[in-house]
mmCIF file of the C-alpha atoms, coordinates in Angstrom:
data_MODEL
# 
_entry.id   MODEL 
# 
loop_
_atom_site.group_PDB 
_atom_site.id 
_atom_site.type_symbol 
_atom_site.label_atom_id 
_atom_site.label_alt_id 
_atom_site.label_comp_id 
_atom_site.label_asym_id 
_atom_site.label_entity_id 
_atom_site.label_seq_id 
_atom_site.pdbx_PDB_ins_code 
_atom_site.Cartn_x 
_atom_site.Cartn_y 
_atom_site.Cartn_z 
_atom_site.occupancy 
_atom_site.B_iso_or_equiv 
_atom_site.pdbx_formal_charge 
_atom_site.auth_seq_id 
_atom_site.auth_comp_id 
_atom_site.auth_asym_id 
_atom_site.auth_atom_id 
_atom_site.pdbx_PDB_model_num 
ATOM 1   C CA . UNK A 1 1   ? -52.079 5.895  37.289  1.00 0.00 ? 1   UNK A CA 1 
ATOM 2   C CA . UNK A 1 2   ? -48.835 7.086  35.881  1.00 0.00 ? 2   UNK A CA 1 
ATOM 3   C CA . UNK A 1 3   ? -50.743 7.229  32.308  1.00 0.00 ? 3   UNK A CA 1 
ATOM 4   C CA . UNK A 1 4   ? -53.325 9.363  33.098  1.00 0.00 ? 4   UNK A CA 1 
ATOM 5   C CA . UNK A 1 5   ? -51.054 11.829 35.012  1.00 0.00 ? 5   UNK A CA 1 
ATOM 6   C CA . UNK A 1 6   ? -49.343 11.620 31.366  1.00 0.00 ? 6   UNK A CA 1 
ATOM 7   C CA . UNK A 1 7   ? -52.302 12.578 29.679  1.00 0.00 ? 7   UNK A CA 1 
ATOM 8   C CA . UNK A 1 8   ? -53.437 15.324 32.039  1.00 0.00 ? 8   UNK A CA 1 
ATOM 9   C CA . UNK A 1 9   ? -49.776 16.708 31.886  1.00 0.00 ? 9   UNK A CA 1 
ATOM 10  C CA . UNK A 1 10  ? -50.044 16.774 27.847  1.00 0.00 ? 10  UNK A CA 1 
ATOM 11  C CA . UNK A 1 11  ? -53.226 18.940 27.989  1.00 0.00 ? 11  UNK A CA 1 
ATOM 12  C CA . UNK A 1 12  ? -51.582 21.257 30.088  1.00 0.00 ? 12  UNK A CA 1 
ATOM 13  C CA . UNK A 1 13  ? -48.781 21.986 27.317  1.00 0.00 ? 13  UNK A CA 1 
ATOM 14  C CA . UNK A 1 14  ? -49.993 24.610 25.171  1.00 0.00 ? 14  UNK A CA 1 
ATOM 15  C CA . UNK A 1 15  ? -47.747 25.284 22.005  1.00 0.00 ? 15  UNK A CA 1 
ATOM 16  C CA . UNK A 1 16  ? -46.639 28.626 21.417  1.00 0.00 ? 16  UNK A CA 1 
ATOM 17  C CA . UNK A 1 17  ? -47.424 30.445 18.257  1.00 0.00 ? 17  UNK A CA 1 
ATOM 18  C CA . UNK A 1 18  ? -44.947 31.772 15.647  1.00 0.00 ? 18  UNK A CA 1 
ATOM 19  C CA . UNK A 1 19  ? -43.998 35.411 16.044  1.00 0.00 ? 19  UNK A CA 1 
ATOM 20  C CA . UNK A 1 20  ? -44.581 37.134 12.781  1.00 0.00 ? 20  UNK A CA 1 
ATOM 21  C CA . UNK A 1 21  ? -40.518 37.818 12.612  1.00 0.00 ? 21  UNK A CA 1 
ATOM 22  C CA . UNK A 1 22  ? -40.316 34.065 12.257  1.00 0.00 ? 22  UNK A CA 1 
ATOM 23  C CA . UNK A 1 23  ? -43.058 33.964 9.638   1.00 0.00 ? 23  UNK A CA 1 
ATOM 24  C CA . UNK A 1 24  ? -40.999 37.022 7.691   1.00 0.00 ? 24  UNK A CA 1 
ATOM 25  C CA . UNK A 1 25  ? -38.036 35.065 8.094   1.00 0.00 ? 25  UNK A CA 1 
ATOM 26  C CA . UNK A 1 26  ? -39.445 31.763 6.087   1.00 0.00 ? 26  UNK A CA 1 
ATOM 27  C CA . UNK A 1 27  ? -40.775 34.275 3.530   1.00 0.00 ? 27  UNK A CA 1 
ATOM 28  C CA . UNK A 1 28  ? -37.584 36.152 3.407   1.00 0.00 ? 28  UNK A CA 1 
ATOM 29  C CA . UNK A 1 29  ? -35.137 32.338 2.662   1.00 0.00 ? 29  UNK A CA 1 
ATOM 30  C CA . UNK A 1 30  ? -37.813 31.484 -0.091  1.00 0.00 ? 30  UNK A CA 1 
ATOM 31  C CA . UNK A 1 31  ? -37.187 34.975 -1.445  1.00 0.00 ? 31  UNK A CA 1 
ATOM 32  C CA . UNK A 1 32  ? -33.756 34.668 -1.528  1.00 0.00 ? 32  UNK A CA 1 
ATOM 33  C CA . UNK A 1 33  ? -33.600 30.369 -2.777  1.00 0.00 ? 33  UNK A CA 1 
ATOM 34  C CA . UNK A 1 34  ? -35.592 32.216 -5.401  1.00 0.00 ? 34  UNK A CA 1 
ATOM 35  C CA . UNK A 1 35  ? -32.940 34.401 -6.383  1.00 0.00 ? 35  UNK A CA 1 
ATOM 36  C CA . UNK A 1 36  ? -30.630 31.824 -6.316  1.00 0.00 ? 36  UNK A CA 1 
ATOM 37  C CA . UNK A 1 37  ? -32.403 29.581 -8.587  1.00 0.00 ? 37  UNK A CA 1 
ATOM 38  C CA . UNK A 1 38  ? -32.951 32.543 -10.758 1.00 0.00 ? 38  UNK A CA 1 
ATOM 39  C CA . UNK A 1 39  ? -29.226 33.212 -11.202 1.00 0.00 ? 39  UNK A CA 1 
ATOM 40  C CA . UNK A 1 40  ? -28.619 29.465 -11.950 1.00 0.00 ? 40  UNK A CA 1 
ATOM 41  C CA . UNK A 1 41  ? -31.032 29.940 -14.699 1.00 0.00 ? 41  UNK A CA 1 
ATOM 42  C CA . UNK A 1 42  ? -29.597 32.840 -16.292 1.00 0.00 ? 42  UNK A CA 1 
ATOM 43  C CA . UNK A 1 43  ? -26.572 31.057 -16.461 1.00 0.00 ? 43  UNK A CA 1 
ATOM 44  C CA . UNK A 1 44  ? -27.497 27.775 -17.848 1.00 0.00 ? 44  UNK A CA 1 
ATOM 45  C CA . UNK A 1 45  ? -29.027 29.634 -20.814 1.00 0.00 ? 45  UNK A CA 1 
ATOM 46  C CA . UNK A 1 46  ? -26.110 30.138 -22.418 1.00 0.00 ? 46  UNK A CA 1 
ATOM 47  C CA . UNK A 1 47  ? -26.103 26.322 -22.685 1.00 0.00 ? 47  UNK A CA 1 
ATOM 48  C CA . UNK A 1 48  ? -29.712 26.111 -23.629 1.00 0.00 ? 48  UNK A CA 1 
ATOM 49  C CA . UNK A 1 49  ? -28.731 28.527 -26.562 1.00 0.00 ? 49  UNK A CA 1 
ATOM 50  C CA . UNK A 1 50  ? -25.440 26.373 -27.441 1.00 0.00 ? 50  UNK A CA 1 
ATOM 51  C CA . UNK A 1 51  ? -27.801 23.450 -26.892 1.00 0.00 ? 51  UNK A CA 1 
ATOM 52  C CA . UNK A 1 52  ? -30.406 24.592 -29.973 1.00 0.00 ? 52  UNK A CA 1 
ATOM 53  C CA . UNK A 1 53  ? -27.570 25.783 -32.056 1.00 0.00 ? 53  UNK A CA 1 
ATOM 54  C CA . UNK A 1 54  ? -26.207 22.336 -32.087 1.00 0.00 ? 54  UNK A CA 1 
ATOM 55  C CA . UNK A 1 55  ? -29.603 20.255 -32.674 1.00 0.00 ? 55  UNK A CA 1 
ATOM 56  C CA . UNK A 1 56  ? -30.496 22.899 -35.465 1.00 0.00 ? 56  UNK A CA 1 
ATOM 57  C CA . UNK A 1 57  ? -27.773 21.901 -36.934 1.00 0.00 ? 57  UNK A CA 1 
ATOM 58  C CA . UNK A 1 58  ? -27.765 18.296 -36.699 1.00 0.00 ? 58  UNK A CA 1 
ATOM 59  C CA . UNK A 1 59  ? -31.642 17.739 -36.605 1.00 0.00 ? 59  UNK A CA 1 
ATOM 60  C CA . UNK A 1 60  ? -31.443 18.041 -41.195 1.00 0.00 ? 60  UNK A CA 1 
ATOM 61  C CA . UNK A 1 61  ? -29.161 14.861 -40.783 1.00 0.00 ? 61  UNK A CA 1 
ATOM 62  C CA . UNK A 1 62  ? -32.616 12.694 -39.738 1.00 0.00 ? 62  UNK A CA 1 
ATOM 63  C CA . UNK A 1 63  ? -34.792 14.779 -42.316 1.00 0.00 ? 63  UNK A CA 1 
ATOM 64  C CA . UNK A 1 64  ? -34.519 13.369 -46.315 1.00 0.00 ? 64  UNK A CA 1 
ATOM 65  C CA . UNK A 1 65  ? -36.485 15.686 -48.190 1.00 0.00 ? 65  UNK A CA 1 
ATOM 66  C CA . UNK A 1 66  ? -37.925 14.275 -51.884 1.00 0.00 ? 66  UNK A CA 1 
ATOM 67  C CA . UNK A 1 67  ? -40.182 16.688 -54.468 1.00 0.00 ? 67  UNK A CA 1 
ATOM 68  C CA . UNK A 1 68  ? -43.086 15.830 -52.799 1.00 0.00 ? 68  UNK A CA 1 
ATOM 69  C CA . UNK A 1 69  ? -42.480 14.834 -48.966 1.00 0.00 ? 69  UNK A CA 1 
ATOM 70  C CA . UNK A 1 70  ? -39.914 14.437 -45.933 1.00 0.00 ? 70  UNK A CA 1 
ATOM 71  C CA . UNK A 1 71  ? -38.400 11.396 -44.321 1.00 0.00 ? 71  UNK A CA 1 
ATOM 72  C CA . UNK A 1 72  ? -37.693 11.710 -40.903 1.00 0.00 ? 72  UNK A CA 1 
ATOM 73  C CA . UNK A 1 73  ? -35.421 8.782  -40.073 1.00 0.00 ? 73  UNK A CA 1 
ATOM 74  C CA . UNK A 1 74  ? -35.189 7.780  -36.485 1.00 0.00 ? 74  UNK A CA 1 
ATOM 75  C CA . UNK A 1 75  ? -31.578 6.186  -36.611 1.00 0.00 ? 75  UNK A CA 1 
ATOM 76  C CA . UNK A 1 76  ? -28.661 7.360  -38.755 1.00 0.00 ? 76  UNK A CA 1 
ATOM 77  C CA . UNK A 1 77  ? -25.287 5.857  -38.652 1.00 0.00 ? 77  UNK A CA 1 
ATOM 78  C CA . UNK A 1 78  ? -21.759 8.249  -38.370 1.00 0.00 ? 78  UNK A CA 1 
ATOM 79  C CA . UNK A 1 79  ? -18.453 5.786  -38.691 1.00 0.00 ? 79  UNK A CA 1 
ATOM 80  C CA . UNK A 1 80  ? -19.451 3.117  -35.865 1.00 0.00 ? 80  UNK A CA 1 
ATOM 81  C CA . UNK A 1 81  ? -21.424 4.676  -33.710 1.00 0.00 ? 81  UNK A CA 1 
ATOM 82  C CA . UNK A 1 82  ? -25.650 5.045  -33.958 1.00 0.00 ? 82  UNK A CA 1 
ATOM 83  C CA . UNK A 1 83  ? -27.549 8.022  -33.462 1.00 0.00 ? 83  UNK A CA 1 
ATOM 84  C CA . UNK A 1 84  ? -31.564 7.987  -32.978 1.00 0.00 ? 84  UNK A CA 1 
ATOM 85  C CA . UNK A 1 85  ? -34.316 11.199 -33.221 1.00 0.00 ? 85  UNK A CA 1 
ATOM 86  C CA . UNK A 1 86  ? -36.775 11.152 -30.418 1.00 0.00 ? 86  UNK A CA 1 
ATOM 87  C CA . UNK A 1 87  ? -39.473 13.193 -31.522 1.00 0.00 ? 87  UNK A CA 1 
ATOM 88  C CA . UNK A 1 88  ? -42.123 14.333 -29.299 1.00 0.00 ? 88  UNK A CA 1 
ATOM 89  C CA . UNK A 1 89  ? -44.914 15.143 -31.965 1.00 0.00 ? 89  UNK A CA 1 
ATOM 90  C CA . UNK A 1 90  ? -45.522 11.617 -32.388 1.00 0.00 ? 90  UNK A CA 1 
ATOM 91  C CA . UNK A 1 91  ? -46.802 9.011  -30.461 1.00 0.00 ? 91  UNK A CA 1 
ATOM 92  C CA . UNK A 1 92  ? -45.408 5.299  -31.492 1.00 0.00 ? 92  UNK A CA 1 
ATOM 93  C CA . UNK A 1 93  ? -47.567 3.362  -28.897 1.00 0.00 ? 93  UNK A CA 1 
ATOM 94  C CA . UNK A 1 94  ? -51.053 5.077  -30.164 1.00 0.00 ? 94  UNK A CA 1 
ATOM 95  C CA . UNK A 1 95  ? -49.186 5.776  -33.662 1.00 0.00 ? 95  UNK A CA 1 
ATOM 96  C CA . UNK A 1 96  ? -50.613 9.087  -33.622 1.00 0.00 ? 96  UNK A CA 1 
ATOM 97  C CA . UNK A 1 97  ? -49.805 12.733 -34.615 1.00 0.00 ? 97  UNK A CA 1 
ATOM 98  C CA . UNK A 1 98  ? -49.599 14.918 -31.219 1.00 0.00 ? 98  UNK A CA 1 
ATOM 99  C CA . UNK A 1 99  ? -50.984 18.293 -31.344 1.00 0.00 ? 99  UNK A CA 1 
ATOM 100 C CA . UNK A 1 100 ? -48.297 20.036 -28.879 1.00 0.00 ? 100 UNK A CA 1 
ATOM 101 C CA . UNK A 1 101 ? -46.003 18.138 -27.013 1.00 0.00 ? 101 UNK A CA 1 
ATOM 102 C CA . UNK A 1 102 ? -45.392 19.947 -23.068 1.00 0.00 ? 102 UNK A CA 1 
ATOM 103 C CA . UNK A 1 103 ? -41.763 18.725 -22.396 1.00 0.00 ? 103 UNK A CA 1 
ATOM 104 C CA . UNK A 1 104 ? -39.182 20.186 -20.596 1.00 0.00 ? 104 UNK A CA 1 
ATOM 105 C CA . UNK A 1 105 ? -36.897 20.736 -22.878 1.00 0.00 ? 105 UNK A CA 1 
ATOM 106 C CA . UNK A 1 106 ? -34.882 23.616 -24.719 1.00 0.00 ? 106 UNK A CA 1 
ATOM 107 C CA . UNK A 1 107 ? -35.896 21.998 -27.977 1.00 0.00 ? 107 UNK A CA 1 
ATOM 108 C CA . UNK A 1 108 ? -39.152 20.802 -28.460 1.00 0.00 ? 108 UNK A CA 1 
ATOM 109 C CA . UNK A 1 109 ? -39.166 19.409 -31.664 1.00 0.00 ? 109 UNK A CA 1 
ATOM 110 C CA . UNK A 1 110 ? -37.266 16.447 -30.695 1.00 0.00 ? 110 UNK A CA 1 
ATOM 111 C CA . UNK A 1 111 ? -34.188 15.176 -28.675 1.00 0.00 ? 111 UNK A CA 1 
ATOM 112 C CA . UNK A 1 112 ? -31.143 12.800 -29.929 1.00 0.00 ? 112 UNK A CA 1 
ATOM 113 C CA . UNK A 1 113 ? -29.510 10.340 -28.142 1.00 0.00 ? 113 UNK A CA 1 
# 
């Protein structure tokens, strides 16, 4: 018996709909973790700018460049310690040629580790 007084108690318990100042208050802490995301952003893009600079610079070490084509290694060597291009317009499993890569990255061309 104590069970179905359970269950007839739990239909009795109606639950209480939000107000709408609690639905404007959810709307109002995504508005503002928006603006705080925002102003992370603006100032990581200082490094995303510091970031290009530097692989625009060193991306020309992994191109050799001959009269009639370019030689991307994927490895160079500076004193003792190895450096490798990751490019994202090719494919090594499919050995293919990709159209656009969509990575999250400042620089799209490529990343070196």
């Amino acid at each position: 018996m104590t069970k179905k007084k359970q269950i007839l108690n739990a239909k009795k318990i109606v639950p209480v709909a939000p107000t709408a100042v609690d639905q404007f208050a959810s709307i109002k802490a995504k508005f503002a973790k928006l603006k705080e995301i925002r102003e992370k952003l603006a100032t990581m893009k200082a490094l995303y700018q510091e970031h290009d600079a530097l692989m625009t610079e060193l991306l020309p070490l992994f191109i050799t460049k001959t009269d009639s084509q370019f030689i991307i290694n994927k490895e160079i060597t500076v004193g003792t310690e190895k450096h490798s291009l990751k490019v994202n317009f090719y494919d090594e499993k499919k050995a293919t040629l990709l159209a656009k890569s969509w990575k999250s990255s400042a620089f799209e061309t490529g990343y070196i580790e």
